[in-house]
C-alpha positions as CSV (number, residue, x, y, z in Angstrom):
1,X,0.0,0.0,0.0
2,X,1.1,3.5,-1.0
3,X,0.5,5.7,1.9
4,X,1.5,9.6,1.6
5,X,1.0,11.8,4.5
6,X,3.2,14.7,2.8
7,X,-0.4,16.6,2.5
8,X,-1.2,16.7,5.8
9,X,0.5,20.5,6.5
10,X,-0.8,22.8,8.9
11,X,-2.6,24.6,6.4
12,X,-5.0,21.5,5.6
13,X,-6.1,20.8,8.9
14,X,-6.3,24.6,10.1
15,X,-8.5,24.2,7.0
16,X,-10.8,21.1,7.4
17,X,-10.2,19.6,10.7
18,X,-9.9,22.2,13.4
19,X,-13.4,23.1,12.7
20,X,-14.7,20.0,12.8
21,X,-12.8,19.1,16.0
22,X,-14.0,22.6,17.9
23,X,-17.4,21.5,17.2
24,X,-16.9,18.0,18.6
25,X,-15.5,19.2,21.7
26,X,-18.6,22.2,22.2
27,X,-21.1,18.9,21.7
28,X,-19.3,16.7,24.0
29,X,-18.9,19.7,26.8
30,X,-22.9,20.9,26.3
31,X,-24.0,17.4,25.8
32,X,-22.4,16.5,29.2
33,X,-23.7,19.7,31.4
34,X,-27.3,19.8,29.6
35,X,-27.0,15.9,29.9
36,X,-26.0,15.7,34.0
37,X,-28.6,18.8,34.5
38,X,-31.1,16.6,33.1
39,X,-29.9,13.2,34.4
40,X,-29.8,14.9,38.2
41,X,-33.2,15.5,37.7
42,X,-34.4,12.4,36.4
43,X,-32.4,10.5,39.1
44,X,-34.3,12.3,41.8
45,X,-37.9,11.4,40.1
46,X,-36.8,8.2,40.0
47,X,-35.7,8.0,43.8
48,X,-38.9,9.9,45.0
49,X,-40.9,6.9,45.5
50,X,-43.9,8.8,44.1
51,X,-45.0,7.0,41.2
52,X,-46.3,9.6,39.0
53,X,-43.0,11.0,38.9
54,X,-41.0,7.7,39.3
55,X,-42.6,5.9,36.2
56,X,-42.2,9.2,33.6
57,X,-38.4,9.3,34.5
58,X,-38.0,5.2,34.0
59,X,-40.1,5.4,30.9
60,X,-37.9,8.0,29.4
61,X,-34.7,6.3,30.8
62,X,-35.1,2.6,29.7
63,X,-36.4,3.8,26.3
64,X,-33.6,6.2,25.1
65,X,-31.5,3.5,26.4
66,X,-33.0,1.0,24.1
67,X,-32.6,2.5,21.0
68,X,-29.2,3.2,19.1
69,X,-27.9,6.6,19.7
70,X,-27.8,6.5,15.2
71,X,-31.3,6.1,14.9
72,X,-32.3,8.7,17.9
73,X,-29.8,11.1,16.3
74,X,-32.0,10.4,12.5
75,X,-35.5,10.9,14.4
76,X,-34.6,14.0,16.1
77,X,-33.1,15.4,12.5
78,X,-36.1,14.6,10.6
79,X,-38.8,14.6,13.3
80,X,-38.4,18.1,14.9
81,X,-39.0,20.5,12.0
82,X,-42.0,18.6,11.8
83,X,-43.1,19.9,15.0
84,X,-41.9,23.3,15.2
85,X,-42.6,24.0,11.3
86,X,-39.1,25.1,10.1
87,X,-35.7,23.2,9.7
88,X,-33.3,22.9,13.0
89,X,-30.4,22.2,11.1
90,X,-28.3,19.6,12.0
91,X,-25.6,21.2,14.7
92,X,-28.1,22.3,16.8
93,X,-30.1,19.4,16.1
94,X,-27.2,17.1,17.1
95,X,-26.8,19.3,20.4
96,X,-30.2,18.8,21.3
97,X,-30.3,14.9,20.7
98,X,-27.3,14.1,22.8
99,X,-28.0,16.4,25.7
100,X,-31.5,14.2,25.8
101,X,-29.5,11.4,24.8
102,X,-27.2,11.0,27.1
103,X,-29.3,12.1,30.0
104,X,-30.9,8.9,30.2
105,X,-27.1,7.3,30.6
106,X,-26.6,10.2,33.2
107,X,-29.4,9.4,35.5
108,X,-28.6,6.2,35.9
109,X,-24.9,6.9,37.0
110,X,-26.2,9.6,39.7
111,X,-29.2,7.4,40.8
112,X,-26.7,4.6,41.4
113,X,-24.5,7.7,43.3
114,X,-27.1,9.0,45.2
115,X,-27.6,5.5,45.9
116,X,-23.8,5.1,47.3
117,X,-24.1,7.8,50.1
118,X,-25.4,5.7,53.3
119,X,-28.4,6.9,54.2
120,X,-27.7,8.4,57.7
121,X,-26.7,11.8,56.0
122,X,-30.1,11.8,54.6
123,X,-31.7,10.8,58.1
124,X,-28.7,14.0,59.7
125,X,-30.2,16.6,56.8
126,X,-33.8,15.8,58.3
127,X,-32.9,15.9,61.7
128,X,-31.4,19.5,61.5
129,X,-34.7,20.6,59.6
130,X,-33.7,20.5,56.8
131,X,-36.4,19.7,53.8
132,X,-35.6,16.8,51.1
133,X,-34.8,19.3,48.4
134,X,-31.7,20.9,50.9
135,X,-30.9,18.0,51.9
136,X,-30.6,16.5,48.1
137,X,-28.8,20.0,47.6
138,X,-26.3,20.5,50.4
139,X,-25.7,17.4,51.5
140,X,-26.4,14.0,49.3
141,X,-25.3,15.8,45.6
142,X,-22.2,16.8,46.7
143,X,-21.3,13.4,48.1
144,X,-23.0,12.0,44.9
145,X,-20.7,13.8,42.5
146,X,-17.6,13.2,44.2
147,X,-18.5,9.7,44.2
148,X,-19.8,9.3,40.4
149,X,-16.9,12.1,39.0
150,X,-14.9,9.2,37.3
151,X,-18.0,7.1,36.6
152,X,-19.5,10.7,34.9
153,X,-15.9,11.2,33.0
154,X,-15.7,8.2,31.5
155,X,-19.6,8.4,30.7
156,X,-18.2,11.8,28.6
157,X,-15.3,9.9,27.0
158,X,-18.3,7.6,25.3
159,X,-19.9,10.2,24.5
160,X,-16.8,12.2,22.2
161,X,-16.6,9.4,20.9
162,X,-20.0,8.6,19.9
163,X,-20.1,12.3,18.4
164,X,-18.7,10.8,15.6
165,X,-21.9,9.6,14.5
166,X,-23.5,13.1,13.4
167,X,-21.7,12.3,9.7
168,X,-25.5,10.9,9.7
169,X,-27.4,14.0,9.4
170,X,-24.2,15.9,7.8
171,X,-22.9,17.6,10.4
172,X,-19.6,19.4,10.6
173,X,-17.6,17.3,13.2
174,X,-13.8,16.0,13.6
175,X,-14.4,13.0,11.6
176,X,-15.9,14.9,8.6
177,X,-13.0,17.4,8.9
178,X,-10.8,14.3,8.0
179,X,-13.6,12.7,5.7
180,X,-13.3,16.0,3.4
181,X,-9.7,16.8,3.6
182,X,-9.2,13.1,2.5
183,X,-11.8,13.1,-0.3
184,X,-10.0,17.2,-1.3
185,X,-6.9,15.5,-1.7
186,X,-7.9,11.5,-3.1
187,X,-5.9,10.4,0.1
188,X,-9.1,8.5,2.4
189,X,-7.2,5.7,3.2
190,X,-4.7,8.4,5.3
191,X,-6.7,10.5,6.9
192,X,-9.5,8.1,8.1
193,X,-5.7,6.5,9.7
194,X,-5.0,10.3,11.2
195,X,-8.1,10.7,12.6
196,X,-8.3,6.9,14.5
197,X,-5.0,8.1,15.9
198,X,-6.2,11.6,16.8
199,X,-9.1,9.9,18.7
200,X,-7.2,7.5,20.1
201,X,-4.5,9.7,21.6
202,X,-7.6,12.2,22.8
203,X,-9.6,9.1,24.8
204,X,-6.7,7.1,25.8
205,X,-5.5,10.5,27.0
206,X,-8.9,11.6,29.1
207,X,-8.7,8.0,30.3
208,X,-5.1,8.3,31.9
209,X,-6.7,11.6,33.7
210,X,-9.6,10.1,34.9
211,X,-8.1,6.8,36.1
212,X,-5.1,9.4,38.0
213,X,-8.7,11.3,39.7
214,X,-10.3,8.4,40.6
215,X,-7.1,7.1,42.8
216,X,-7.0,10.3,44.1
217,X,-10.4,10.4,45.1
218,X,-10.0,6.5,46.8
219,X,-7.0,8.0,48.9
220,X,-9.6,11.4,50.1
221,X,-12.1,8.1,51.4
């Protein structure tokens, strides 16, 4: 095989990658806050143990976690001008389907976190009158996040990874950066081999950091 990576200057990817890469990155970081906002909340209807808020939340969670993230990504891209009459376009659609997205994943990790804290804080909160919304807020969350942080981290590593898959609805992310600089230049077979390393060094990278937090966190318990 005949590989030539003599093309691959500065100028080319200043040119086609690094916005396709700044875009990844802002869909990964919104995707994640929009995504633990949500998932916070869902984890706290789910833990009520009032039904009519409890069954809504596991609805929403066990069915977004049933379908591929490929075909929620399609639906949300073709369903959503339907409903609000005009097209979304498909950046701010793919911000809107992973924040849902990966909500449902989310919840999950801080129900199983709220889940970790024993629950004599909870019985402390309540006994110094406070109501279950402080005690949720000053006292179980914090616990929560410290003890999901590296749980949640490598929850957002998935997910920069999985942004990948907005090439779908023809969106502008790292992957197409390469795609087109490869397709500009007749040199695919290259630059789909740039961009697995790029993504490899990028996640194997966050990985190292959150595997260094999570010891780190072991020796503050």
């Amino acid at each position: 095989m005949n590989l030539d990576f003599s093309f691959l200057n500065w100028s080319v990817i200043g040119s086609y990658v690094l916005q396709g890469f700044y875009f990844s990155v802002q869909l990964t970081l919104v995707a994640m806050v929009g995504g633990i906002a949500l998932g916070t909340v869902l984890a706290l209807m789910r833990l009520s143990g009032k039904p009519w808020l409890a069954l809504p939340a596991a609805g929403y969670i066990n069915t977004m976690r049933s379908i591929p993230l490929v075909m929620v990504i399609l639906w949300f891209f073709l369903l959503i001008p339907f409903v609000i009459g005009r097209p979304l376009g498909a950046e701010i659609s793919a911000v809107l389907t992973f924040t849902l997205f990966e909500a449902a994943y989310y919840a999950e990790i801080m129900r199983a976190g709220i889940q970790s804290v024993p629950k004599g804080q909870t019985y402390a909160g309540y006994a110094m009158g406070m109501s279950y919304g402080q005690t949720m807020q000053l006292v179980v969350l914090p616990q929560a996040f410290r003890n999901m942080l590296p749980v949640l981290l490598t929850q957002t590593i998935i997910l920069f990874q999985d942004t990948s898959l907005v090439y779908a609805i023809g969106a502008y992310d790292l992957l197409k950066g390469f795609e087109t600089a490869g397709r500009n230049f007749n040199r695919p077979v290259e630059t789909y081999l740039v961009a697995t390393v790029v993504y490899f060094a990028i996640c194997f990278g966050m990985s190292m950091l959150v595997r260094r937090l999570q010891k780190k966190i072991a020796i503050i318990r």
